[in-house]
C-alpha positions in Angstrom: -6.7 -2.3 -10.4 -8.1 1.1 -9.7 -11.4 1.5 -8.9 -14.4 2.0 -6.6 -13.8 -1.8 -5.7 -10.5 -1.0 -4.1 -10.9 3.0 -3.4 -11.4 2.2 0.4 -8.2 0.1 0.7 -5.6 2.6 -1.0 -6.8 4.8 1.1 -6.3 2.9 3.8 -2.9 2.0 3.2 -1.9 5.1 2.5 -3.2 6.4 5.9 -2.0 3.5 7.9 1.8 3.5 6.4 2.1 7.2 4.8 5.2 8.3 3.3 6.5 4.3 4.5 3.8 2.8 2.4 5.3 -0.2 0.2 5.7 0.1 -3.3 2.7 -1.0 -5.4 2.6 -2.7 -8.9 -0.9 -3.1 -10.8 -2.4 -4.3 -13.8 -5.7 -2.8 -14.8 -7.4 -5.3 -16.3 -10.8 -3.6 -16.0 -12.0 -0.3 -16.6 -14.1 0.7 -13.7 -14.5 4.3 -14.9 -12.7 5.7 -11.8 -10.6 9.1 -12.8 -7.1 8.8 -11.3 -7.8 12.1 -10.0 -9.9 11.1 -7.0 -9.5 11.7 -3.6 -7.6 9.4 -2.1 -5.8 8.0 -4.7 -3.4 10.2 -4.2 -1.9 7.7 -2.1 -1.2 5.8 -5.5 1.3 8.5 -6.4 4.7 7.3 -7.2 3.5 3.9 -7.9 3.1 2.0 -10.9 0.4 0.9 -13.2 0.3 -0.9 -16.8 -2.7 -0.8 -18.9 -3.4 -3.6 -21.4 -4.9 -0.6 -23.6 -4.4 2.8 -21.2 -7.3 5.5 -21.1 -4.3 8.2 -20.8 -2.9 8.6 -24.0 0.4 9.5 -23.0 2.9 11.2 -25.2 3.0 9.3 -28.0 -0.6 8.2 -29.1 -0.9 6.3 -32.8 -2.9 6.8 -35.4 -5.6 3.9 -34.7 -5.5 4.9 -30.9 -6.3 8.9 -31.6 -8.8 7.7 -34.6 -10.4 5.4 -31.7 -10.8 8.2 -29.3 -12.1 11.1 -32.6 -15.1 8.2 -32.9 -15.7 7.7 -29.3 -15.4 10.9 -28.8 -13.0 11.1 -25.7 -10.4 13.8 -24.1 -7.3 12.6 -23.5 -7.4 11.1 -20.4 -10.2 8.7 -21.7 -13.2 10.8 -20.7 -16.2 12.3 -22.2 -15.5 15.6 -24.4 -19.4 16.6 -23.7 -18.5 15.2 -19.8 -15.4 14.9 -18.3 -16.4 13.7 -15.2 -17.9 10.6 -17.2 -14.2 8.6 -17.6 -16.3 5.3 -17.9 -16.8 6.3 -21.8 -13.2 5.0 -22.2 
């Protein structure tokens, strides 16, 4: 999961280990309105994630997924048109 809940300990892994961190595999099972963007998560780069429902919309969006975001009224990464600092409106 990425979020404020676990923020801390990417970053520490990825300062303890660096370039021989070990590969990571996450489910996000919560949306804890945390852009992937943040500082220190860059330590998250090159590892994997799979969303149930993702908050990127990725290449390929469908028709009920861009008609979702249109009515919620969200960029494509899942965050606020009038706010994109606000991703927690995903």
């Amino acid at each position: 999961m990425v979020g404020p809940g676990v923020l801390t300990f990417v970053k520490e892994l990825g300062e303890h280990f660096g370039s021989r961190r070990p590969q990571i595999f996450g489910f996000i099972d919560s949306l804890e309105g945390v852009s992937i963007a943040t500082p220190g998560l860059d330590f998250l780069e090159g590892t994997y994630l799979w969303e149930a429902f993702p908050r990127y919309a990725g290449e390929y969006p469908t028709p009920h997924e861009r008609y979702y975001r249109q009515h919620v009224v969200v960029d494509q990464v899942g965050a606020s048109v009038s706010d994109p600092k606000d991703v927690s409106t995903y």
